[in-house]
C-alpha positions as CSV (number, residue, x, y, z in Angstrom):
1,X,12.3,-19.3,6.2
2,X,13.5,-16.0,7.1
3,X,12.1,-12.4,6.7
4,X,14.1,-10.7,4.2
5,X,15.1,-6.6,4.4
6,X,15.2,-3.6,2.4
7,X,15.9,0.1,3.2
8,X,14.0,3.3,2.6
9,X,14.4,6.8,3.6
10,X,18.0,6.7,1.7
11,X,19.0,3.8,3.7
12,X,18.4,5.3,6.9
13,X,15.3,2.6,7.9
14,X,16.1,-0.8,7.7
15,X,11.8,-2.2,7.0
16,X,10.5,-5.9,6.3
17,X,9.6,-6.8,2.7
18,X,5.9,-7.7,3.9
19,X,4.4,-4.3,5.7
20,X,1.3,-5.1,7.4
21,X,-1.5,-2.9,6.0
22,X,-3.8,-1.5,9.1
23,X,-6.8,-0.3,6.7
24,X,-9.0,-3.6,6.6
25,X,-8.6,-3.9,10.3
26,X,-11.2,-1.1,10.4
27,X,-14.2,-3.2,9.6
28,X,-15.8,-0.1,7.3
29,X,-17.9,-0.5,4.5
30,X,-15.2,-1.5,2.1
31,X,-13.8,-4.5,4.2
32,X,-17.2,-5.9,6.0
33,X,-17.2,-6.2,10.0
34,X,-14.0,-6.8,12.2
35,X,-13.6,-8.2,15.4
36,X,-11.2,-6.4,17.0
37,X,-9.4,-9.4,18.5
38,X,-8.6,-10.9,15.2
39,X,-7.3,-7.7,14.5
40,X,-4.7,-7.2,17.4
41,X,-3.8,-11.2,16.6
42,X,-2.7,-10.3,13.2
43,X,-0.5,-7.5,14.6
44,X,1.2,-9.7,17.1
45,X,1.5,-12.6,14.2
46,X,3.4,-9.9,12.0
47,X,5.8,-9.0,14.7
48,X,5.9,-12.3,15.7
49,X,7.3,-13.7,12.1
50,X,9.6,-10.7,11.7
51,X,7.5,-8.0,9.8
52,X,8.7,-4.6,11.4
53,X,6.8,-2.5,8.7
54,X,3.6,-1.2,9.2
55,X,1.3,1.1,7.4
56,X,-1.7,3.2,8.6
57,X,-3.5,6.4,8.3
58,X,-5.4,8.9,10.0
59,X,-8.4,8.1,7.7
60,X,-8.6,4.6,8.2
61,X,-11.6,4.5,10.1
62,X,-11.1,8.0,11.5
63,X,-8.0,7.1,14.2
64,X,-9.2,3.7,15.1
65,X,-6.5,2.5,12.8
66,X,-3.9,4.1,14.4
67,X,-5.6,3.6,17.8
68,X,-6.1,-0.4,17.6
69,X,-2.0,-0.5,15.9
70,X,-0.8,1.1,18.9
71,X,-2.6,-0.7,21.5
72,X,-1.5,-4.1,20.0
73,X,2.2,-3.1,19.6
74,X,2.5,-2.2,23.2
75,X,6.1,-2.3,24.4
76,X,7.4,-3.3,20.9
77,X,6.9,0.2,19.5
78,X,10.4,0.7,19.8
79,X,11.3,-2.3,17.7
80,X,9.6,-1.7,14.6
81,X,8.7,0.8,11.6
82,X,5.3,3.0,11.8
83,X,4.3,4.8,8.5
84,X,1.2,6.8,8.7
85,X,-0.6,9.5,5.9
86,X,-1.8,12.6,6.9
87,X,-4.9,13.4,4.3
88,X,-4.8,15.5,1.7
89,X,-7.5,18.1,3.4
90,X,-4.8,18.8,6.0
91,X,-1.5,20.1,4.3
92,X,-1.5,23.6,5.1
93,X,1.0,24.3,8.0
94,X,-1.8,24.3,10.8
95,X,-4.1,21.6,9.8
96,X,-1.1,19.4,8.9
97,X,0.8,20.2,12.7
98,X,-2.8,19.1,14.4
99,X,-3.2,16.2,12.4
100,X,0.2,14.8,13.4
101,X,-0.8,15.5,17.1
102,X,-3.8,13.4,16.7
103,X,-2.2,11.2,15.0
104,X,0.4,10.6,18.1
105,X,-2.1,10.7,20.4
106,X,-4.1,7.7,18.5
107,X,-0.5,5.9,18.3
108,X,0.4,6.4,21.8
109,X,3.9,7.4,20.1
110,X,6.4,10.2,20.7
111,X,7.2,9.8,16.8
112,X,6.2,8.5,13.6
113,X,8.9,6.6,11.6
114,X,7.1,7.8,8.2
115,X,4.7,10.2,7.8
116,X,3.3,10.1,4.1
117,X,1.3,13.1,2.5
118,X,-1.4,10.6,1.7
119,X,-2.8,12.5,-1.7
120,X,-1.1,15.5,-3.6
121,X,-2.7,18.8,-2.8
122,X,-3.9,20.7,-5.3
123,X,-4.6,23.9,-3.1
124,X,-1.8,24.0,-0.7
125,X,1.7,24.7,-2.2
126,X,4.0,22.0,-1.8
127,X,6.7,23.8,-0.6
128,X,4.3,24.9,2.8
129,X,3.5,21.0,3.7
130,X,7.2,20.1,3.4
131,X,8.3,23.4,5.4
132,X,5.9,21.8,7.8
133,X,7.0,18.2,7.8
134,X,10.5,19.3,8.2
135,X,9.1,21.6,11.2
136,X,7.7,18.3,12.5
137,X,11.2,16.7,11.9
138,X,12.8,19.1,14.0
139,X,10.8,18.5,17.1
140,X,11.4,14.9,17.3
141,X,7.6,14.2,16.0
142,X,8.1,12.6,12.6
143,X,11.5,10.9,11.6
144,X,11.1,10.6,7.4
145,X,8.5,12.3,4.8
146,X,6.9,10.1,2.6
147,X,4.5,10.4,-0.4
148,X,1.5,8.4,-1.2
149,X,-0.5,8.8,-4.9
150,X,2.9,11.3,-6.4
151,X,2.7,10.4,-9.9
152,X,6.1,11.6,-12.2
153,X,5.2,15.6,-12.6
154,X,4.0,15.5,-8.4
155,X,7.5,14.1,-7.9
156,X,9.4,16.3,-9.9
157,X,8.0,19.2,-8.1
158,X,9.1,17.8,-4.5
159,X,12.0,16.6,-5.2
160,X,14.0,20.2,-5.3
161,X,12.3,20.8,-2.0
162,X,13.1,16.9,-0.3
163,X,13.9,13.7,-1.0
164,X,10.8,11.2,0.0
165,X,11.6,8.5,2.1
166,X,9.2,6.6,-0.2
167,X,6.5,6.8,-2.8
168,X,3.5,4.3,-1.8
169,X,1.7,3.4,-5.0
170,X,-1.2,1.3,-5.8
171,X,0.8,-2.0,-7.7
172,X,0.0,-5.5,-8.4
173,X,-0.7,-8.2,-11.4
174,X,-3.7,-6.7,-11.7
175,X,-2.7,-3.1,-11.7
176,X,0.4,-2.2,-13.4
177,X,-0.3,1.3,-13.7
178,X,2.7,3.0,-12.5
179,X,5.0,0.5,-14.9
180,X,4.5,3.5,-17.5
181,X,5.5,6.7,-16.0
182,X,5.6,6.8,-12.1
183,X,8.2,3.5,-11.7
184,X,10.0,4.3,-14.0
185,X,10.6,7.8,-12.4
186,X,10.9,6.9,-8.7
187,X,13.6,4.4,-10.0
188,X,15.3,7.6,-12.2
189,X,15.2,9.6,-8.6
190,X,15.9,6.7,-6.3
191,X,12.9,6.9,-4.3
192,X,12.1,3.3,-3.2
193,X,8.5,2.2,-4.0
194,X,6.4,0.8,-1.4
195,X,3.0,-0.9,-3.4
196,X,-0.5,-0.8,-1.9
197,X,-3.4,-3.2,-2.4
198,X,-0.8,-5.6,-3.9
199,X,-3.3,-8.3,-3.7
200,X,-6.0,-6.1,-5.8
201,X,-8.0,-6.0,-2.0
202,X,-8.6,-9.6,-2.0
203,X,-9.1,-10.6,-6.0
204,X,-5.3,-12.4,-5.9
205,X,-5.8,-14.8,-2.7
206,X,-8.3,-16.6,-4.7
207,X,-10.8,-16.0,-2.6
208,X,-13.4,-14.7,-5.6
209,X,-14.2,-16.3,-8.7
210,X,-16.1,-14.1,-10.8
211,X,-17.2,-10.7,-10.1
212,X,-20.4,-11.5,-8.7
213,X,-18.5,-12.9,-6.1
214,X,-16.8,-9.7,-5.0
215,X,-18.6,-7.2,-2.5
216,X,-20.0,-3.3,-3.8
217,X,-17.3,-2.0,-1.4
218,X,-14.5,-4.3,-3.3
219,X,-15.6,-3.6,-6.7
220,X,-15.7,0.3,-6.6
221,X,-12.4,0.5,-8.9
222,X,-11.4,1.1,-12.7
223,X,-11.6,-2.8,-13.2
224,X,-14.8,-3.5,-13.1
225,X,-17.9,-1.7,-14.8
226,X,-19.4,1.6,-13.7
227,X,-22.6,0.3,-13.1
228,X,-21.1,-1.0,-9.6
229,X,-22.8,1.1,-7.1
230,X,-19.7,2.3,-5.2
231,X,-18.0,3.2,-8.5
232,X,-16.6,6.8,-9.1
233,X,-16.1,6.0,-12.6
234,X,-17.4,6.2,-15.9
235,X,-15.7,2.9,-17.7
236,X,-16.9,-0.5,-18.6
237,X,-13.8,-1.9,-16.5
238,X,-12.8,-5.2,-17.7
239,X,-13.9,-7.6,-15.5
240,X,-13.9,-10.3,-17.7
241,X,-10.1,-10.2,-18.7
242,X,-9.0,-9.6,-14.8
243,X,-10.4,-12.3,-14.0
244,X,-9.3,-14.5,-16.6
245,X,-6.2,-13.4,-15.4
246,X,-7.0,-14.0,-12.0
247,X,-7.7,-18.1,-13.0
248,X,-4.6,-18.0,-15.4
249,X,-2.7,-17.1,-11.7
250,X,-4.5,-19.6,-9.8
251,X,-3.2,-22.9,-12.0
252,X,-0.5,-21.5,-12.2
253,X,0.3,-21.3,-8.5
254,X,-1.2,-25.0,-7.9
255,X,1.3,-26.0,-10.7
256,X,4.4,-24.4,-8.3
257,X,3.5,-25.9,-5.3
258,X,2.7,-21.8,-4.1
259,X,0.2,-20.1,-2.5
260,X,-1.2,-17.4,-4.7
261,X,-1.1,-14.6,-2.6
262,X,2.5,-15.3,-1.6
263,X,3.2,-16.1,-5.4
264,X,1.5,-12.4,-6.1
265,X,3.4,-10.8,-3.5
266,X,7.0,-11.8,-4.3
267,X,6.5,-10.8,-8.2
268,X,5.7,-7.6,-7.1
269,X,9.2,-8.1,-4.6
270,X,11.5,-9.0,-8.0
271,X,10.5,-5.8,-9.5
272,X,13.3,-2.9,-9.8
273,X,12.5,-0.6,-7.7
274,X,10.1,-2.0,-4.9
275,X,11.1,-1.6,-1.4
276,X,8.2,-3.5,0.0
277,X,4.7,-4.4,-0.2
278,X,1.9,-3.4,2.2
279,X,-0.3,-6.1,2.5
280,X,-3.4,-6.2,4.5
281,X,-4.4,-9.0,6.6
282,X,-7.4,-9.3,9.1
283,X,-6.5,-12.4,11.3
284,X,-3.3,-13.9,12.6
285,X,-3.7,-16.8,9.5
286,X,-3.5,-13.9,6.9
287,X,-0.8,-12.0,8.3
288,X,1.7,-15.2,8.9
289,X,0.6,-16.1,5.1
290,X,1.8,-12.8,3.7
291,X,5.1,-13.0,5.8
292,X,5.8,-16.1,4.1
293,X,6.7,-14.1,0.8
294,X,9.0,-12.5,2.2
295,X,11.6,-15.1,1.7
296,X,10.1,-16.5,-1.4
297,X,12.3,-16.3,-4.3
298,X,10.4,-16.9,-7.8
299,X,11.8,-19.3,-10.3
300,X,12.6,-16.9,-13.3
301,X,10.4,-19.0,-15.7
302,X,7.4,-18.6,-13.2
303,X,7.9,-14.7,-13.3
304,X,8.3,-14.3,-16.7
305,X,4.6,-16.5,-16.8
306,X,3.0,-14.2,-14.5
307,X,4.1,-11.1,-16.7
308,X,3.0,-12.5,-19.6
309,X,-0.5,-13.7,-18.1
310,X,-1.4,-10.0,-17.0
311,X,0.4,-7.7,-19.7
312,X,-2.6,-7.5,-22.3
313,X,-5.1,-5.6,-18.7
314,X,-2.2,-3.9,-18.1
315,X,-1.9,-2.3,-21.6
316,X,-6.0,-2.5,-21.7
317,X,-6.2,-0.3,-18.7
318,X,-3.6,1.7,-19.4
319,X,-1.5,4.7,-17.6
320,X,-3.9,6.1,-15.5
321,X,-2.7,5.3,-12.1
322,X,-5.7,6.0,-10.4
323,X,-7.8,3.0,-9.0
324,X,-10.7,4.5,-8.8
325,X,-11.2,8.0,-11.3
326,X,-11.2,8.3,-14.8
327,X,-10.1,11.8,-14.2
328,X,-6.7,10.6,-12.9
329,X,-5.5,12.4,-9.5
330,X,-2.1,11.5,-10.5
331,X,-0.2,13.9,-12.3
């Protein structure tokens, strides 16, 4: 088996399929404690099985993210693909230009590969952050600008201005969101897709049965109820149906011989559109397993199945591409 490749940035990056999320490395209250030595093994296990993609942020964990991904990449820095996100409290011209120095410094980088705009602001015109990024292009200190959280209206308003290198979007079986408006338009404006939490932050490894099983910090989005403590919502979720849908997944992956989560991750891979999936891991075991979708090819009867089994939460939770607000920050 071979990593398979896709470009972004208008064809200008060549990135692995599988792009190693750097968020649950952090050990925060969402993701439980992390020993930092599983985390730098799961860094060397993704170079190591051909994954050149990875994906951080300057809020993960306030710079340890970025801090603990340079430190394990070492001397391969040169070799592979570094997206980071600059938050959406720093996209005026000053903020953002200080945040990307921080964010170099954490890196131990002279550049970042991709820097996303992690969140739309709703303050600071868009035309000021991208005058900025390109200022940021200029000096050598970011390569591409990307977009995180644009829904169809936030990407018609940047696209006169630039053309993203990517828009990274919260997709998977269990939240097919952006299947309604946003894919449709980043397809439309050929800006490749890269999809976060494509494994629903754990719920498609088949590591939770129920929803009792799944931690506050876990259970803070729009599928489950709003009596969750760490929910920012005010639905009744559907935690029944997901995970019905989550079991329906399960037999159907021991019928194919696959592991779920590399079953999960190559759907996501057949989909018009998708560049790549950023998928978490927090020990070298994880990491080599999500690698391993990306050379697997679905049988067309198995993705048609997998549609099917998840179509009626999809339609249940409807076009709001926001994981965890009612009142959508998409627009």
């Amino acid at each position: 088996m071979a990593m398979q490749y896709r470009t972004i940035a208008n064809g200008q990056l060549r990135v692995s399929t599988i792009c190693l999320g750097c968020w649950a490395m952090v050990g925060d209250e969402t993701w439980g404690p992390q020993d930092e030595a599983d985390a730098v093994a799961a860094i060397r296990a993704a170079v190591e099985a051909g994954v050149n993609f990875f994906d951080t942020a300057e809020g993960y964990g306030a710079g340890y993210s970025e801090r603990l991904l340079g430190q394990a990449l070492g001397a391969d820095r040169g070799r592979v693909v570094i997206a980071s996100k600059v938050s959406g409290s720093h996209l005026g011209a000053k903020d953002l230009a200080a945040a990307c120095e921080r964010s170099l410094a954490n890196l131990g980088s002279d550049y970042i590969d991709v820097y996303y705009i992690h969140w739309p602001s709703r303050r600071v015109p868009l035309e000021e952050t991208v005058r900025a990024m390109e200022s940021l292009i200029s000096s050598g200190k970011v390569r591409h600008i990307g977009v995180s959280n644009f829904g169809a209206a936030d990407l018609a308003d940047i696209l006169p201005l630039t053309v993203p290198a990517a828009d990274q979007l919260p997709y998977s079986l269990l939240w097919r969101a952006i299947e309604f408006e946003v894919l449709p338009a980043c397809r439309s404006a050929r800006v490749p897709v890269t999809c976060y939490s494509p494994l629903m932050q754990g719920l498609l490894t088949g590591k939770f049965r129920s929803p009792d099983d799944v931690p506050d910090g876990r259970a803070r989005t729009r599928l489950f109820s709003r009596r969750r403590p760490q929910a920012r919502h005010g639905e009744d979720g559907a935690e029944a149906q997901t995970f019905q849908a989550v079991a329906a997944i399960a037999q159907l992956a021991r019928q194919a011989g696959l592991d779920m989560a590399a079953m999960s991750l190559a759907w996501l891979l057949a989909q018009e559109g998708v560049a790549a999936v950023v998928a978490g891991a927090r020990n070298a075991e994880q990491a080599r397993r999500n690698a391993a979708a990306g050379d697997l090819a679905l049988r067309l009867d198995i993705a048609v199945r997998l549609e099917e089994i998840t179509r009626p939460l999809r339609d249940r939770m409807g076009a709001n591409a926001d994981m965890w607000q009612s009142r959508s920050r998409f627009r």
